[in-house]
Backbone as JSON, one array per atom type, in Angstrom:
{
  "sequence": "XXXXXXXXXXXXXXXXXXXXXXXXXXXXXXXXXXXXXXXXXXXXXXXXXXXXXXXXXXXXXXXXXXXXXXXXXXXXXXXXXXXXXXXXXXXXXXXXXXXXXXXXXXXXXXXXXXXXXXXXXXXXXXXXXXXXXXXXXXXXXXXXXXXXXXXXXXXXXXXXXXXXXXXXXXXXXXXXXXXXXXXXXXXXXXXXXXXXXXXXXXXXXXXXXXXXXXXXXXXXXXXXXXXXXXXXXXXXXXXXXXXXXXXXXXXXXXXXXXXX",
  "N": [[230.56, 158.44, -23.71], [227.28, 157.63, -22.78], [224.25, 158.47, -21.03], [221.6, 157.06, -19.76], [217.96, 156.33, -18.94], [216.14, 154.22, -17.34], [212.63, 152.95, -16.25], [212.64, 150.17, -13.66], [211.92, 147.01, -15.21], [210.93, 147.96, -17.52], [211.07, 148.28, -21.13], [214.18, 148.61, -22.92], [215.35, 150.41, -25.64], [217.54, 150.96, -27.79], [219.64, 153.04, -30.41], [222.54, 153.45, -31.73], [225.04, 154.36, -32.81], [227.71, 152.83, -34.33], [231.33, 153.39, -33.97], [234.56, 153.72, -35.19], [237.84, 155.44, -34.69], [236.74, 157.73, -34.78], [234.96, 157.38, -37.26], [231.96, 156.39, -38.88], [231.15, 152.72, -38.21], [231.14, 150.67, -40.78], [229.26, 147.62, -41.29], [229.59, 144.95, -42.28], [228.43, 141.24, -43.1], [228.37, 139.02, -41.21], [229.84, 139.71, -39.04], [230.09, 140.34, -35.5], [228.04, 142.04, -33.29], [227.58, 142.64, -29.91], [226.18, 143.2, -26.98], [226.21, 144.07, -23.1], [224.9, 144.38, -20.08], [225.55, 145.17, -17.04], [225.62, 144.82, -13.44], [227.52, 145.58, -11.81], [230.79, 146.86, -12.74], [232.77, 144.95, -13.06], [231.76, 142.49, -13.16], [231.77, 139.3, -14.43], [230.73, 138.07, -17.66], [229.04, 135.88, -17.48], [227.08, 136.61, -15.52], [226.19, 138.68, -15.98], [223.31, 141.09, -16.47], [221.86, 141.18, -18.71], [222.5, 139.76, -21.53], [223.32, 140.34, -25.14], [222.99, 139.73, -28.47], [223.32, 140.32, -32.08], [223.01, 137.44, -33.11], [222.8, 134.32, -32.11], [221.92, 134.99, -29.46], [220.1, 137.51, -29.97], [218.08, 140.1, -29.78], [219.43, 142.07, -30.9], [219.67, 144.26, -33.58], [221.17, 145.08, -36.95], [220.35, 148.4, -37.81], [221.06, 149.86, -40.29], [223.28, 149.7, -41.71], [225.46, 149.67, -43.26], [226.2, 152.53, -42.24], [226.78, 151.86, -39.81], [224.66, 151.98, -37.87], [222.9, 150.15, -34.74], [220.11, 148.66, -33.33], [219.31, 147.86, -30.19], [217.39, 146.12, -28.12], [216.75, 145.75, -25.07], [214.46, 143.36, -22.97], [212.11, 143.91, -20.43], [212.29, 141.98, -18.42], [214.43, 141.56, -17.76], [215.42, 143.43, -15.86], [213.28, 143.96, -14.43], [213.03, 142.79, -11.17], [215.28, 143.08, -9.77], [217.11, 144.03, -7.2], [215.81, 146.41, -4.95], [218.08, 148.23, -4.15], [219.45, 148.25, -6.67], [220.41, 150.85, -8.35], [221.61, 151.82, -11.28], [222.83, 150.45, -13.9], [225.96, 149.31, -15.45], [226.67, 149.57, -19.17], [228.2, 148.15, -21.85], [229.26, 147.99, -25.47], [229.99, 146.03, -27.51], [232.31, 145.15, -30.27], [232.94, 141.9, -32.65], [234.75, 141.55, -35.15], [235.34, 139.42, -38.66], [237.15, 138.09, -38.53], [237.38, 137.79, -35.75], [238.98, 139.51, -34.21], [238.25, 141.79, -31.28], [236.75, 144.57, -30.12], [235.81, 147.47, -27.66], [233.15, 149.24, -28.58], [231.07, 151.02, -27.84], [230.3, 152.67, -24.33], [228.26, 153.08, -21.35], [225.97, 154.14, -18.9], [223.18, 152.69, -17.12], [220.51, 154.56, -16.01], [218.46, 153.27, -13.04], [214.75, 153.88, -12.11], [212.04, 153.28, -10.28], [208.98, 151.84, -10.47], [205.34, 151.19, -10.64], [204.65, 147.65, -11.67], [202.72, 146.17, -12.34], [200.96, 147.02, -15.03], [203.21, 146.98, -17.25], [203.86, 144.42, -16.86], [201.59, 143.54, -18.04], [201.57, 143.78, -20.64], [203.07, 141.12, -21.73], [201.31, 139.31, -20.34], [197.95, 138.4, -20.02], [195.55, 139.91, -18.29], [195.04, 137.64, -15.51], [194.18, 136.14, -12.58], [196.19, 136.45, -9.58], [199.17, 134.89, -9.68], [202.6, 133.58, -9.22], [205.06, 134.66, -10.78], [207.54, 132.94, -13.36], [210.37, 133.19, -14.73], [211.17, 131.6, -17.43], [214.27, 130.13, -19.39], [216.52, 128.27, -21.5], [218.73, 127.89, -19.82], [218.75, 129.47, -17.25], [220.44, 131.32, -17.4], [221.34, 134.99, -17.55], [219.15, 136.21, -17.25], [217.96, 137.92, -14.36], [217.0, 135.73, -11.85], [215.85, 133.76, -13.31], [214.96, 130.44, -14.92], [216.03, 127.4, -15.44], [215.68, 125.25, -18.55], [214.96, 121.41, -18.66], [210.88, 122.99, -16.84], [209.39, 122.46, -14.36], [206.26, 122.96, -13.73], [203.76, 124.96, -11.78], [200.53, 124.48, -10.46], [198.9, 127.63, -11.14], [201.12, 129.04, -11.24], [202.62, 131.73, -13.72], [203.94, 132.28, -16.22], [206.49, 132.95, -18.61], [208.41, 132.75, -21.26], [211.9, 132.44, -22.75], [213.41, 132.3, -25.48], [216.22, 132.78, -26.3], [218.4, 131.66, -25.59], [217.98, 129.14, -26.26], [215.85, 126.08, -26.98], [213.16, 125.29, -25.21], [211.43, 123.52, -22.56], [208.6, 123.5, -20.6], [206.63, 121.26, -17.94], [203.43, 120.45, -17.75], [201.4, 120.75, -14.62], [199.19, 118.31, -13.18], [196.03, 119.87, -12.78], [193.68, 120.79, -10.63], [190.27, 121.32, -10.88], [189.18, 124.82, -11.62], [191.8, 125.44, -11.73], [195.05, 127.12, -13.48], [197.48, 127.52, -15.67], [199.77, 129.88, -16.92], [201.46, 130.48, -20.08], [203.62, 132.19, -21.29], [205.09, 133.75, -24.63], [208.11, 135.37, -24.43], [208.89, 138.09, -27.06], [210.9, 139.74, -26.93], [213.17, 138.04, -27.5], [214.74, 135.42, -29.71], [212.66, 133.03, -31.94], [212.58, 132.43, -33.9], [214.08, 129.61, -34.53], [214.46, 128.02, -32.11], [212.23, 126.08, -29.98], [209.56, 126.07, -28.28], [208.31, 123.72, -25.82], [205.4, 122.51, -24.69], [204.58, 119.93, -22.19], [202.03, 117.45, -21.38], [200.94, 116.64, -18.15], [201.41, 113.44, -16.74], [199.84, 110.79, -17.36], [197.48, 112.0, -17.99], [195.21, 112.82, -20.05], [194.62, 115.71, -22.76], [192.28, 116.61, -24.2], [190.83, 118.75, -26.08], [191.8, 121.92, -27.7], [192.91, 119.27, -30.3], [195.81, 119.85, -31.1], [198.34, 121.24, -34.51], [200.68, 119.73, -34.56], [201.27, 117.79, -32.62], [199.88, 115.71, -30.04], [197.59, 115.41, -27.3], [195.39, 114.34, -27.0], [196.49, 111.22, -26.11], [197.4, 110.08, -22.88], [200.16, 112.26, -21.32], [201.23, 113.42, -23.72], [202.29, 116.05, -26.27], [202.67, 119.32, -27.31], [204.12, 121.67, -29.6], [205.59, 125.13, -30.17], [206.88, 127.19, -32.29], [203.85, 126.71, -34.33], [204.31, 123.31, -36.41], [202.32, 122.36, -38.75], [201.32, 119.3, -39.89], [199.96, 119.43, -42.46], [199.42, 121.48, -45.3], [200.64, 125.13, -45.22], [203.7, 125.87, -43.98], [204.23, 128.08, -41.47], [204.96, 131.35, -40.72], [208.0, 131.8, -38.71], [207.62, 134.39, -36.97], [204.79, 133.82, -36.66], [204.3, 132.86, -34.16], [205.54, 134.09, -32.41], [205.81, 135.78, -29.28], [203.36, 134.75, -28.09], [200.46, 133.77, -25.66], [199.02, 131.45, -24.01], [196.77, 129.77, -22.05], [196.72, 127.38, -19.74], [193.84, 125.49, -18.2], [191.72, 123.83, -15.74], [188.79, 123.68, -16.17], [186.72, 121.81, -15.09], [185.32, 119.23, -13.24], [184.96, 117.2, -14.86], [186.66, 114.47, -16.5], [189.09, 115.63, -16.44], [189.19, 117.56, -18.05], [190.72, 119.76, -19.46], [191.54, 123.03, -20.99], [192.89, 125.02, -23.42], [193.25, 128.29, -24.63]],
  "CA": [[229.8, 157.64, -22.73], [226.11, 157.98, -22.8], [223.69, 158.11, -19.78], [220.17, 156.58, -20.52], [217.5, 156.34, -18.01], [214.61, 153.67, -17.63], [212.33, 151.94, -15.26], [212.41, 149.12, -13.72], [210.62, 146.33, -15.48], [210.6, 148.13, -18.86], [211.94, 147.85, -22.18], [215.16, 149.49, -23.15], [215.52, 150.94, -26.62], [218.78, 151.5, -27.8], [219.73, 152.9, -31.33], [223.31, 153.59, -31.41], [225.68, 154.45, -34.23], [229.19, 152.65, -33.63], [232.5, 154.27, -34.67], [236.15, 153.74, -35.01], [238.69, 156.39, -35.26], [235.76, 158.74, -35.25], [234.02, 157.58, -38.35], [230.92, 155.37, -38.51], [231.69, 151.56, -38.7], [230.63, 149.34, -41.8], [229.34, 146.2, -40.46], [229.25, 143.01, -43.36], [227.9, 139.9, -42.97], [229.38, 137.83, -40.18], [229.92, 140.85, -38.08], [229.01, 140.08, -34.27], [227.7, 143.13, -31.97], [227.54, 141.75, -28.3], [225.6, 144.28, -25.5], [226.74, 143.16, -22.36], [224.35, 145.14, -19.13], [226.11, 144.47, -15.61], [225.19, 145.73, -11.87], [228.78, 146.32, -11.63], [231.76, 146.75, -13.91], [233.46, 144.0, -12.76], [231.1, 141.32, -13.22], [231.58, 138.38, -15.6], [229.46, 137.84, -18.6], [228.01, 134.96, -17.05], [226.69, 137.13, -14.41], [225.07, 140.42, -16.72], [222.24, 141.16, -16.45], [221.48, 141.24, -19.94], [223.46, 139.75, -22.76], [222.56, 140.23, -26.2], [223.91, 140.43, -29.94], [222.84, 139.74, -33.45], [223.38, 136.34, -33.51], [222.31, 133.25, -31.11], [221.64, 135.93, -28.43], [218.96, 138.16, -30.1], [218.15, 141.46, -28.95], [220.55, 143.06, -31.39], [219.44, 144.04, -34.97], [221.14, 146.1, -37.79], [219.13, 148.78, -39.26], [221.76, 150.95, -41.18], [224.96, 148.61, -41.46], [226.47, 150.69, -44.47], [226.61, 153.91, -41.64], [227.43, 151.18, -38.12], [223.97, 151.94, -37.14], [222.27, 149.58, -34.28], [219.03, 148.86, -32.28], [219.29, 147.01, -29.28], [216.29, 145.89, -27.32], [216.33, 144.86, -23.91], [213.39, 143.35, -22.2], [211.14, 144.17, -19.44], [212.18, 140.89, -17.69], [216.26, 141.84, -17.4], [215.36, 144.58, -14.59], [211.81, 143.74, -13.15], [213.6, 141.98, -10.12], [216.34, 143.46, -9.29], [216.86, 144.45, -5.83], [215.85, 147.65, -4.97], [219.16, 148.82, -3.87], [220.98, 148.34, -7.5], [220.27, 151.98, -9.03], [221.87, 151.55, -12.24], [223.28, 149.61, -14.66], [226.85, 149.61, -16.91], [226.62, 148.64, -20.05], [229.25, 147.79, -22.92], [228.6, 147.23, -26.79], [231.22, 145.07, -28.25], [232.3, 143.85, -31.96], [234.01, 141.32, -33.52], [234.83, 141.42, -36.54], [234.98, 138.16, -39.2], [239.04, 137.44, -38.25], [237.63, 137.25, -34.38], [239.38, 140.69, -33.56], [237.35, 142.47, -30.94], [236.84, 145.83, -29.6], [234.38, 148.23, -27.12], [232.39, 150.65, -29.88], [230.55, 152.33, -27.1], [229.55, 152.16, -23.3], [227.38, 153.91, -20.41], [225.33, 154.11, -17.43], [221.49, 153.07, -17.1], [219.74, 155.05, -14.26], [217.1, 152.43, -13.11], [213.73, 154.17, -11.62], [211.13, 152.37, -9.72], [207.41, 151.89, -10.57], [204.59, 150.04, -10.38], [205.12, 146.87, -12.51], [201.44, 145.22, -12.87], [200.73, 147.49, -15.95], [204.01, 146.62, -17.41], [204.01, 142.69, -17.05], [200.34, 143.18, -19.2], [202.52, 143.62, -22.2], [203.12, 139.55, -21.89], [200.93, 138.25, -19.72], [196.65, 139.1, -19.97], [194.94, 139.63, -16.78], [194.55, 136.61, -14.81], [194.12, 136.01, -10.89], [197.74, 136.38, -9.59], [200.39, 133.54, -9.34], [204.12, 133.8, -9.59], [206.05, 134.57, -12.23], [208.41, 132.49, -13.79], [211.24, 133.71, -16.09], [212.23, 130.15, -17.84], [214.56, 129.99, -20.71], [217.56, 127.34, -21.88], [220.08, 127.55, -19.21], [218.9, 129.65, -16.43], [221.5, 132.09, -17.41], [221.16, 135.92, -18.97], [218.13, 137.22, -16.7], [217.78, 137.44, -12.97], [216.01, 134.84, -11.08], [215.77, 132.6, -14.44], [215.21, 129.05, -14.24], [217.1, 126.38, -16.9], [214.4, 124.27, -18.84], [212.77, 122.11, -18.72], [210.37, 123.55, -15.95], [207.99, 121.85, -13.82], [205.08, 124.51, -13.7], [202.6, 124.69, -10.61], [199.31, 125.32, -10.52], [198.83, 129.4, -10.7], [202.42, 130.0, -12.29], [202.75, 132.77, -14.75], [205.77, 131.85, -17.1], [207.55, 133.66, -19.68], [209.82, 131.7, -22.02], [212.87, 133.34, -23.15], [213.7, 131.12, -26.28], [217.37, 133.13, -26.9], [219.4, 130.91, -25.09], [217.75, 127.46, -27.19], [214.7, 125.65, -26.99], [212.62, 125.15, -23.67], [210.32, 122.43, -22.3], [207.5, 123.53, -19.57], [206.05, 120.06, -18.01], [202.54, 121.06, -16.93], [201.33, 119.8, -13.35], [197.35, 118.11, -13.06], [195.56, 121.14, -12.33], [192.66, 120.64, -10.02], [189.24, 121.94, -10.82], [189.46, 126.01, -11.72], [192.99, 126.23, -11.87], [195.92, 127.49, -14.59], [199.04, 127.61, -15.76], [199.96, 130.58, -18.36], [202.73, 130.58, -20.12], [203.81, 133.47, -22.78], [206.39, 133.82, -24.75], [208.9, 136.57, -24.62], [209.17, 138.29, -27.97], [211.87, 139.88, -27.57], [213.77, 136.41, -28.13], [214.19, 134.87, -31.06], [211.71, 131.81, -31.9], [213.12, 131.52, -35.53], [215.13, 128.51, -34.4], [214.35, 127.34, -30.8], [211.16, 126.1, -29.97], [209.22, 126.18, -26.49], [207.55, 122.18, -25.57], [204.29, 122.09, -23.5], [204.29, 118.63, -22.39], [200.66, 117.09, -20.33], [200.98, 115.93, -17.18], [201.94, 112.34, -17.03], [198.56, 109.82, -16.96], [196.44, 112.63, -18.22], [194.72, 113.06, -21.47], [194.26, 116.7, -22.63], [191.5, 116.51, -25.86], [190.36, 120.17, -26.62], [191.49, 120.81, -28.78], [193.85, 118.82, -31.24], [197.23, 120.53, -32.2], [198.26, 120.39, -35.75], [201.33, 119.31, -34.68], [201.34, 117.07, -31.49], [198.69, 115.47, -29.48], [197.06, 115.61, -25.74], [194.36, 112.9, -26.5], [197.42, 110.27, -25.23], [198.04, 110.9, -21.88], [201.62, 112.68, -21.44], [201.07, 113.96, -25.2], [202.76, 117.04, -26.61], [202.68, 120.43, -27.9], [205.21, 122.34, -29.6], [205.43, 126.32, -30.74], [206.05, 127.61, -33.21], [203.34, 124.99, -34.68], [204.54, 122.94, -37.84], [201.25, 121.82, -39.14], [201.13, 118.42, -40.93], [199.56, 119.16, -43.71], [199.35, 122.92, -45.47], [201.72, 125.85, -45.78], [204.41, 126.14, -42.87], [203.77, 129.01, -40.83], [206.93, 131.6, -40.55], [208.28, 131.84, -37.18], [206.91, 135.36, -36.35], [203.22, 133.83, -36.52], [203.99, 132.17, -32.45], [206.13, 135.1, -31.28], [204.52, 136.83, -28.53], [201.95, 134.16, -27.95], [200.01, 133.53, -24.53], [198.25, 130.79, -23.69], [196.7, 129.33, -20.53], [196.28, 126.04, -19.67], [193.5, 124.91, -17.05], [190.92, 122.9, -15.59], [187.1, 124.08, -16.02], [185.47, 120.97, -14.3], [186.15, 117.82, -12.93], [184.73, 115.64, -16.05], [187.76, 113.56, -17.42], [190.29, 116.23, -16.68], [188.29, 118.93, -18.92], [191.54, 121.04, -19.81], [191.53, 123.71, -22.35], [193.96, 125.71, -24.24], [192.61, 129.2, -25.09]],
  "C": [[228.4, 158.21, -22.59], [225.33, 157.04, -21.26], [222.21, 158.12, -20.24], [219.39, 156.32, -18.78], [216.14, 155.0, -18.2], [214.08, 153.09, -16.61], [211.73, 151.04, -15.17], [211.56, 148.32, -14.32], [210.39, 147.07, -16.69], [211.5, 147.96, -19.65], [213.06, 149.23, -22.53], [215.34, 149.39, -24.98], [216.73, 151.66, -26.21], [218.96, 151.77, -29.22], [221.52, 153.76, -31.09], [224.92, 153.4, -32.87], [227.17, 154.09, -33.92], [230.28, 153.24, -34.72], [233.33, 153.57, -33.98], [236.81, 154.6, -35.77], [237.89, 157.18, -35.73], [235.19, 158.44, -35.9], [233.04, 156.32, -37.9], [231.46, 154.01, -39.4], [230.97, 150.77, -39.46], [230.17, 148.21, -40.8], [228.84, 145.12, -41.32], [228.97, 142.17, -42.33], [228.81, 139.27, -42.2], [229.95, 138.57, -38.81], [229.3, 140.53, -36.64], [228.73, 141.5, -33.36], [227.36, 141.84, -30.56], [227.04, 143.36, -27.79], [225.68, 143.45, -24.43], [226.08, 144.81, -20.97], [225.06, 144.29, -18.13], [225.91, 145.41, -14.57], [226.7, 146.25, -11.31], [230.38, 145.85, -12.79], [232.52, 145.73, -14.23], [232.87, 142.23, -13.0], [231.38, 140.64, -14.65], [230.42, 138.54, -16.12], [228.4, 137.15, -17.93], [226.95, 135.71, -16.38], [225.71, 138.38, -14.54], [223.51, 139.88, -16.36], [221.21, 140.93, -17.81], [222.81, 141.0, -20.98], [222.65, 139.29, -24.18], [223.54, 140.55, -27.42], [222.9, 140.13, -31.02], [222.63, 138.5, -33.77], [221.91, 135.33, -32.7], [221.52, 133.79, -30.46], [219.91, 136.39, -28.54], [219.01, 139.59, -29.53], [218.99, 142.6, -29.51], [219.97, 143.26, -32.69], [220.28, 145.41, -35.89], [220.68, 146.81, -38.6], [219.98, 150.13, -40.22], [223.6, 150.26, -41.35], [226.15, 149.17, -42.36], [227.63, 151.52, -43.39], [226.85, 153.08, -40.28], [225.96, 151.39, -37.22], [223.1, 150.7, -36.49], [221.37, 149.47, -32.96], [218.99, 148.03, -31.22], [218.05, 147.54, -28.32], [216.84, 145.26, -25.89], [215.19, 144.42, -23.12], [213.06, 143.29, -21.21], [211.96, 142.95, -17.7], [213.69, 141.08, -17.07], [216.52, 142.63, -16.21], [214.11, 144.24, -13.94], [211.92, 143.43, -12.25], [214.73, 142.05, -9.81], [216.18, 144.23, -7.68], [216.39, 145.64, -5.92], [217.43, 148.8, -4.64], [220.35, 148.74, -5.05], [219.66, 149.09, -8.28], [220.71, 152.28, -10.56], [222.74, 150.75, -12.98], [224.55, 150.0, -15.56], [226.5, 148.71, -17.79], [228.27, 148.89, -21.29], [228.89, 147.41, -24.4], [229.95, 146.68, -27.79], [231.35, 144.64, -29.55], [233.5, 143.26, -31.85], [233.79, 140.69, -34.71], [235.19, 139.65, -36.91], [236.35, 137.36, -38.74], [238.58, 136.91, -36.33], [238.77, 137.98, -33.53], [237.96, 141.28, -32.51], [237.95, 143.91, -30.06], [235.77, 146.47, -29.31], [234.28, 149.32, -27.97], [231.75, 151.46, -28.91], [230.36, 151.86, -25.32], [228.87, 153.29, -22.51], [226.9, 153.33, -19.63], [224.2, 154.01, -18.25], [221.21, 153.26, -15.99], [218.48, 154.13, -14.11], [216.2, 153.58, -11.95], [213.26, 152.9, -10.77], [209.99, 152.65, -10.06], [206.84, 150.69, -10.09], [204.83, 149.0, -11.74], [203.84, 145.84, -13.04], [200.86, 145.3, -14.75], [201.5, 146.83, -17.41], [203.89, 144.95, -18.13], [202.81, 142.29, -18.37], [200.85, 143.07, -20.34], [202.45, 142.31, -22.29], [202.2, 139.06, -21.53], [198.8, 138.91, -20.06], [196.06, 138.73, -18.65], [194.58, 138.79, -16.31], [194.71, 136.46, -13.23], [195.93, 135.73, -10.77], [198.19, 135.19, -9.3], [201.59, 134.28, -9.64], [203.98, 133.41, -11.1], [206.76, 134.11, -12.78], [209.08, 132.79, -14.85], [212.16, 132.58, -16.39], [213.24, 130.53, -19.03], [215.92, 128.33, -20.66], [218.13, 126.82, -20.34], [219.76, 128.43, -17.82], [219.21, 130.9, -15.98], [220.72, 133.49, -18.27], [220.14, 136.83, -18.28], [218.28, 136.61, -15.11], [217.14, 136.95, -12.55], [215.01, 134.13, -12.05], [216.34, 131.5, -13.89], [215.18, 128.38, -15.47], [215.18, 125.5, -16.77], [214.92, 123.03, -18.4], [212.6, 122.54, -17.29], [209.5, 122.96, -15.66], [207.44, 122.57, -13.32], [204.49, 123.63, -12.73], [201.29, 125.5, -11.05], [199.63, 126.69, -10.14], [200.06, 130.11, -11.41], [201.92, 130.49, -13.7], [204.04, 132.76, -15.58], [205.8, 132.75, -18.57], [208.67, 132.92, -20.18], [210.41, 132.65, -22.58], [213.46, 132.47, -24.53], [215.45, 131.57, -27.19], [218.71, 131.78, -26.91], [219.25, 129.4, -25.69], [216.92, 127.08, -26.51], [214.23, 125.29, -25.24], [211.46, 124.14, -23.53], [209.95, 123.14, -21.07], [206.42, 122.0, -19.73], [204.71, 121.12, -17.19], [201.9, 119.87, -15.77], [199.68, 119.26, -13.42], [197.15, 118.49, -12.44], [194.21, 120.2, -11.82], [191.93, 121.69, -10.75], [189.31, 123.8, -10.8], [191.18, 126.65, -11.79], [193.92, 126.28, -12.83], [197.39, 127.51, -13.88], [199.18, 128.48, -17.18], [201.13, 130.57, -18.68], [202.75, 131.44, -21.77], [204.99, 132.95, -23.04], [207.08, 135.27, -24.17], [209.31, 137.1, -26.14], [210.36, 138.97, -28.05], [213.22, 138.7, -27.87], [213.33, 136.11, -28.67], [213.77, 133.09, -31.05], [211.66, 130.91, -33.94], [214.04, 130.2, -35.44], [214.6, 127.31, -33.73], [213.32, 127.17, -30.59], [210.23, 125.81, -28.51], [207.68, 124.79, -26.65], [206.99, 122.39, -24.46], [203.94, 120.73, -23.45], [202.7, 118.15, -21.37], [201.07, 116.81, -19.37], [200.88, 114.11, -17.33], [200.32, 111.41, -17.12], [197.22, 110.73, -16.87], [196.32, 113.28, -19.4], [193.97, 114.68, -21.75], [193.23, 116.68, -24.39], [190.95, 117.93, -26.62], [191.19, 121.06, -26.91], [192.7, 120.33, -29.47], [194.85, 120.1, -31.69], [197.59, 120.22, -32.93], [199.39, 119.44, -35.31], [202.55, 117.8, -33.73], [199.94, 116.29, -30.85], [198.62, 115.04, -28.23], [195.95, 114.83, -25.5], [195.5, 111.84, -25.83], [197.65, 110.87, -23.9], [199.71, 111.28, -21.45], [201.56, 113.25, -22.98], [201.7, 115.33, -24.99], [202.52, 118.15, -27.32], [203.73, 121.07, -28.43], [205.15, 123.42, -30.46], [207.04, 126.49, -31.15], [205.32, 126.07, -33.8], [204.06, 124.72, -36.15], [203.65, 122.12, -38.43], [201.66, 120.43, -40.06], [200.54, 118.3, -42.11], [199.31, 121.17, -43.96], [200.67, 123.89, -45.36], [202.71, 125.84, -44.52], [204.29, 127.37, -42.48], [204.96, 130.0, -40.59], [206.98, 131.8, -38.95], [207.48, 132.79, -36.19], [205.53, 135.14, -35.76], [203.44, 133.03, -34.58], [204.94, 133.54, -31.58], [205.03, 136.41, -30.41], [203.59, 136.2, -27.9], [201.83, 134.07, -26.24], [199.23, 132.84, -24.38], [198.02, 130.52, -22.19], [195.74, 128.23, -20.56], [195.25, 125.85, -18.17], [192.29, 124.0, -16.87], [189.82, 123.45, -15.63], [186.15, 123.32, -15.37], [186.44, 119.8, -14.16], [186.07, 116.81, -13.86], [186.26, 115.67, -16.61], [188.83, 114.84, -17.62], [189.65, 117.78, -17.01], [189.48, 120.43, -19.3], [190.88, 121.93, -20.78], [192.16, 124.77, -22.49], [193.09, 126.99, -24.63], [193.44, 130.6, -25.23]]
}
C-alpha cells in the first residue's frame, strides 16, 4: 500500500509497476487498467472522484507492458474543489484481463494539501479578468462539481472541457460589449475521438474569422475541435489538445466577436 501526497488542484503522477504472485504483470493488447480515486472507501464508482483507465476513460497509459509498468495521470480539476474538510483520498488500480476476469494490482492513500490555486488553474486557462469556472464534460460524471454537456455558457465563464467521457457541446450566450467566454480544453482527456462543439448564439452572426471546418457568418453557425479542414492534410488529434480560446465582444458594430 503506497502513501502519495499532493495538493489540492494539482496533477497527480503515478508510475506504478503491477504484480501478481509477486512478479511483474505482462499486459497484451486488450488489457484494461481502471484507477478508481474515492473520498471514502465505500463509495461507488459513480461517485470517485477520479476514474480513469487505458481505454474510453483516458488518464491511463502503458509505458513498459512487457514488465506491468503504468503511468497514470490525474488532473488538476479532480481535487481543486473539494471541500476543505476531505484530507485524503483512497485509491484502487484494477485489471481485467481479455476473458473479463478482474483483480486489485495495487492501492493507497493520497494526502491532499492546500494551496493557493490561481497559479495552478494558469496551466489551462491564460490570465483573464475573473469569472467562474466551469468543469463541463459528457455526463457530468467523474469530477466534482461537473456539469453534463451541452452547456449554456454565461458571459465571464471560464470552462474546461473534459472530452473523456464523449464529445461536448458549449452553446455560447450574446455577449454584450467587452465581454468573454473562455473555454480550454483539458489535456489530460483524450480528444482522439470525442470532439468539443462551440455553437453561436442563436440570431447572431459571428464572421472573424472563418473556420475551416464550420461557419459563424450564419447566425447560430458552428465550430468544432479538433478542426477537420475541408480541403488539405487532416490534422492529428494532438494538434487541438490543450487549446484555449476566448470568445468575446470588442464593440457594439454588428456583434464584432472574435476568436483569438
Amino acid at each position: 500500500m503506497a502513501l502519495l501526497e499532493i495538493a489540492k488542484g494539482s496533477t497527480l503522477f503515478l508510475l506504478t509497476t503491477l504484480t501478481k504472485n509477486g512478479l511483474p504483470m505482462p499486459l497484451p493488447s486488450g488489457v484494461r487498467v481502471l484507477f478508481v480515486a474515492k473520498i471514502n472507501q465505500s463509495d461507488a464508482d459513480s461517485a470517485a472522484v477520479a476514474l480513469l483507465d487505458n481505454q474510453g476513460l483516458g488518464g491511463v497509459i502503458f509505458t513498459d507492458p512487457v514488465n506491468g509498468v503504468v503511468q497514470t495521470t490525474m488532473a488538476p480539476y479532480a481535487t481543486y474543489s473539494l471541500p476543505v474538510a476531505v484530507q485524503q483520498l483512497y485509491y484502487e488500480i484494477w485489471v481485467q484481463d481479455v476473458a473479463g476476469n478482474e483483480f486489485r494490482a495495487d492501492k493507497g492513500t493520497i494526502k491532499l494539501t492546500t494551496r493557493i490555486l490561481v497559479q495552478q488553474l494558469s496551466t489551462f486557462i491564460p490570465a483573464i479578468p475573473q469569472g467562474p469556472i466551469r468543469y463541463v464534460n459528457a455526463t457530468g460524471l467523474g469530477v466534482p462539481g461537473a456539469l453534463a454537456s451541452p452547456y449554456n455558457a454565461s458571459a465571464g465563464d471560464r470552462i474546461v472541457v473534459g472530452t473523456n467521457l464523449g464529445s461536448v457541446v458549449i452553446n455560447l450566450p450574446i455577449l454584450t460589449p467587452g465581454t468573454f467566454v473562455n473555454i480550454a480544453h483539458d489535456p489530460s482527456t483524450s480528444i482522439a475521438v470525442n470532439t468539443i462543439t462551440v455553437n453561436a448564439p442563436g440570431g447572431v452572426s459571428i464572421s472573424r474569422p472563418q473556420p475551416d471546418n464550420g461557419t459563424f457568418t450564419a447566425p447560430g453557425g458552428s465550430v468544432v475541435f479538433p478542426y477537420v479542414p475541408l480541403s488539405g492534410p487532416t490534422p492529428t488529434p494532438s494538434d487541438s489538445v490543450g487549446f484555449s480560446v476566448k470568445w468575446y465582444n470588442g464593440s457594439a458594430a454588428n456583434g464584432a466577436y472574435l476568436l483569438e
